[in-house]
MIBAZA-849527 format. One record per residue (C-alpha): residue number from 1; x, y, z; residue in three letters. Coordinates in pm, 1 decimal, always signed. Example, Ala and Ser with C-alpha at 12.3 -4.5 7.8 and 13.67 -1.06 7.14 Angstrom:
+-----+----------+----------+----------+--------+
! num !       px !       py !       pz ! residu !
+-----+----------+----------+----------+--------+
!   1 !  +1230.0 !   -450.0 !   +780.0 !    Ala !
!   2 !  +1367.0 !   -106.0 !   +714.0 !    Ser !
+-----+----------+----------+----------+--------+
END
This chain:
+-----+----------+----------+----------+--------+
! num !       px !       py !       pz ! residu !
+-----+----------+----------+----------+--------+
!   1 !  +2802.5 !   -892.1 !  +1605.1 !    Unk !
!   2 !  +2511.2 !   -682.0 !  +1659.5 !    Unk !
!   3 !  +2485.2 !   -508.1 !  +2001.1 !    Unk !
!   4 !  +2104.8 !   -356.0 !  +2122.6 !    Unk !
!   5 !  +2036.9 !   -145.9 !  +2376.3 !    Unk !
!   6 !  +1743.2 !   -268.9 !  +2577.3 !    Unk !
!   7 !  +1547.8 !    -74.3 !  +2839.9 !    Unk !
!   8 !  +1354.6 !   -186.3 !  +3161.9 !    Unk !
!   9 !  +1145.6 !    -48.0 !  +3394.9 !    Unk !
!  10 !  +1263.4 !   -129.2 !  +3768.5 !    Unk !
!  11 !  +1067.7 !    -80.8 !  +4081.8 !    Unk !
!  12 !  +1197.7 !    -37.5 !  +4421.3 !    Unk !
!  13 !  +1036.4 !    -80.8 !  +4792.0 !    Unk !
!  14 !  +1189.4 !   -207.0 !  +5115.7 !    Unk !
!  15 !  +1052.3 !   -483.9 !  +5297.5 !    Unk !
!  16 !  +1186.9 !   -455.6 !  +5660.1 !    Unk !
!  17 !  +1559.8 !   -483.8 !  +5625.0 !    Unk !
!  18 !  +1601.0 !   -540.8 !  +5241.4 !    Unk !
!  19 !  +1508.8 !   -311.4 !  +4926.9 !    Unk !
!  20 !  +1340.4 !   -571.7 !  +4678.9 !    Unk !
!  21 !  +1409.3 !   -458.2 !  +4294.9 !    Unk !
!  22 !  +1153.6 !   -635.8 !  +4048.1 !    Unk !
!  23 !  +1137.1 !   -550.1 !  +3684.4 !    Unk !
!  24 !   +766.5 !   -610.7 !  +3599.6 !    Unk !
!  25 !   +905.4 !   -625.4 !  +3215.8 !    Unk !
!  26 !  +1053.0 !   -963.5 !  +3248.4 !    Unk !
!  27 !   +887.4 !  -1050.6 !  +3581.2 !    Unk !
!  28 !  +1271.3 !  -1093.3 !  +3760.5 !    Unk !
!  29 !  +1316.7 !  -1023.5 !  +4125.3 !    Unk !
!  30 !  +1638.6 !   -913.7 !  +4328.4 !    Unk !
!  31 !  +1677.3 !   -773.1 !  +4669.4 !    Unk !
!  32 !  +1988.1 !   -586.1 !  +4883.7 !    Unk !
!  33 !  +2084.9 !   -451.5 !  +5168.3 !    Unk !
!  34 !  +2116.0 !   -103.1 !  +5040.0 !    Unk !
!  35 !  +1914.2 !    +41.3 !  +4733.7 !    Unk !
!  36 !  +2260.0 !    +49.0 !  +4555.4 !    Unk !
!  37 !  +2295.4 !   -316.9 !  +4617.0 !    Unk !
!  38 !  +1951.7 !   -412.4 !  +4466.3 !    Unk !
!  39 !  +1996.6 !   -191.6 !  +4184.6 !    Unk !
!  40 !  +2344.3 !   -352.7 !  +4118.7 !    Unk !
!  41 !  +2158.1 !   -678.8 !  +4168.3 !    Unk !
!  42 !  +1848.8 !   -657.0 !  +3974.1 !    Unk !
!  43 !  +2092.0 !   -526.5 !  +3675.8 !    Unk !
!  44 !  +2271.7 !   -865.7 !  +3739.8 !    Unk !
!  45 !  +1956.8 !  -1074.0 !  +3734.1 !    Unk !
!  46 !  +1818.3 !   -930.6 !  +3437.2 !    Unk !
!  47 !  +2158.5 !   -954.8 !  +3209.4 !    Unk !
!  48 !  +2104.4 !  -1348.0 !  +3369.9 !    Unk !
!  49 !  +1787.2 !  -1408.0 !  +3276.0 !    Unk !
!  50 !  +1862.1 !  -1268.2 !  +2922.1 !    Unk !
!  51 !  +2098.2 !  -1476.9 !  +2809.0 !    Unk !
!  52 !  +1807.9 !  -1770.5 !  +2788.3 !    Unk !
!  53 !  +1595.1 !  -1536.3 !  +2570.8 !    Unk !
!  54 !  +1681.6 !  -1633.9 !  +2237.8 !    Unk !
!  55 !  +1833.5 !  -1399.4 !  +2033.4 !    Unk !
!  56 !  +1511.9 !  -1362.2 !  +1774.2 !    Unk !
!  57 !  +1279.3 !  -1263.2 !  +2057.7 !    Unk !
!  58 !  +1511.0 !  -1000.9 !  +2226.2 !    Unk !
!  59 !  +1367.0 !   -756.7 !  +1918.4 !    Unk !
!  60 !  +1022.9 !   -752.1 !  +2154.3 !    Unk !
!  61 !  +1255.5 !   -612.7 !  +2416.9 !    Unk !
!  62 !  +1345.4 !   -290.6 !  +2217.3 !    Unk !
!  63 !  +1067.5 !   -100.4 !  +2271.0 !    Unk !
!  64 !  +1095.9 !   +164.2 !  +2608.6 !    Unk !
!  65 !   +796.1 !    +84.7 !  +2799.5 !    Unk !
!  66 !   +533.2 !   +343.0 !  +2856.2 !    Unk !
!  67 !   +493.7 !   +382.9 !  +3241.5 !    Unk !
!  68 !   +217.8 !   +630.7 !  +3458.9 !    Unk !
!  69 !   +207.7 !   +650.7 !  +3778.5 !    Unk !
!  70 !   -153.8 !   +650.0 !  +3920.9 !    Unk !
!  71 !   -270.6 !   +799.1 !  +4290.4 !    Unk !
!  72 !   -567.8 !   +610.6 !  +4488.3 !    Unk !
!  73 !   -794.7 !   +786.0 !  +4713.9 !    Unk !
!  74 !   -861.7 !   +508.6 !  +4999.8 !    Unk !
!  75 !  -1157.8 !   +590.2 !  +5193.9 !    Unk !
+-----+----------+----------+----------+--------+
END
């Protein structure tokens, strides 16, 4: 059996209460009460929604996103 590492970018923001996690990757969306809880979560949800991937198009997965954050002057 052939194990591969995968990497994802996660995001984090709170919306009143809860943090929301999304990973903009896969387009998968979690939420807790605590930033540790949505991290633990949005680990869970992804691991979920990867075992429907099929196993030939995980490969597209193995490549560590390139992310920049940009700043926007509002006037």
């Amino acid at each position: 059996m052939i194990i591969m590492s995968l990497k994802f970018t996660t995001t984090y923001h709170k919306e009143g209460k809860w943090y929301v996690a999304y990973c903009p990757d896969l387009g998968v969306t979690s939420q807790g009460k605590t930033l540790e809880e949505a991290q633990k979560n949005i680990q869970e949800a992804v691991e979920l929604y990867l075992e429907d991937v099929p196993k030939k198009e995980l490969a597209r997965f193995a490549e560590t996103p390139f992310v920049k954050t940009i700043e926007v002057s509002k006037v």
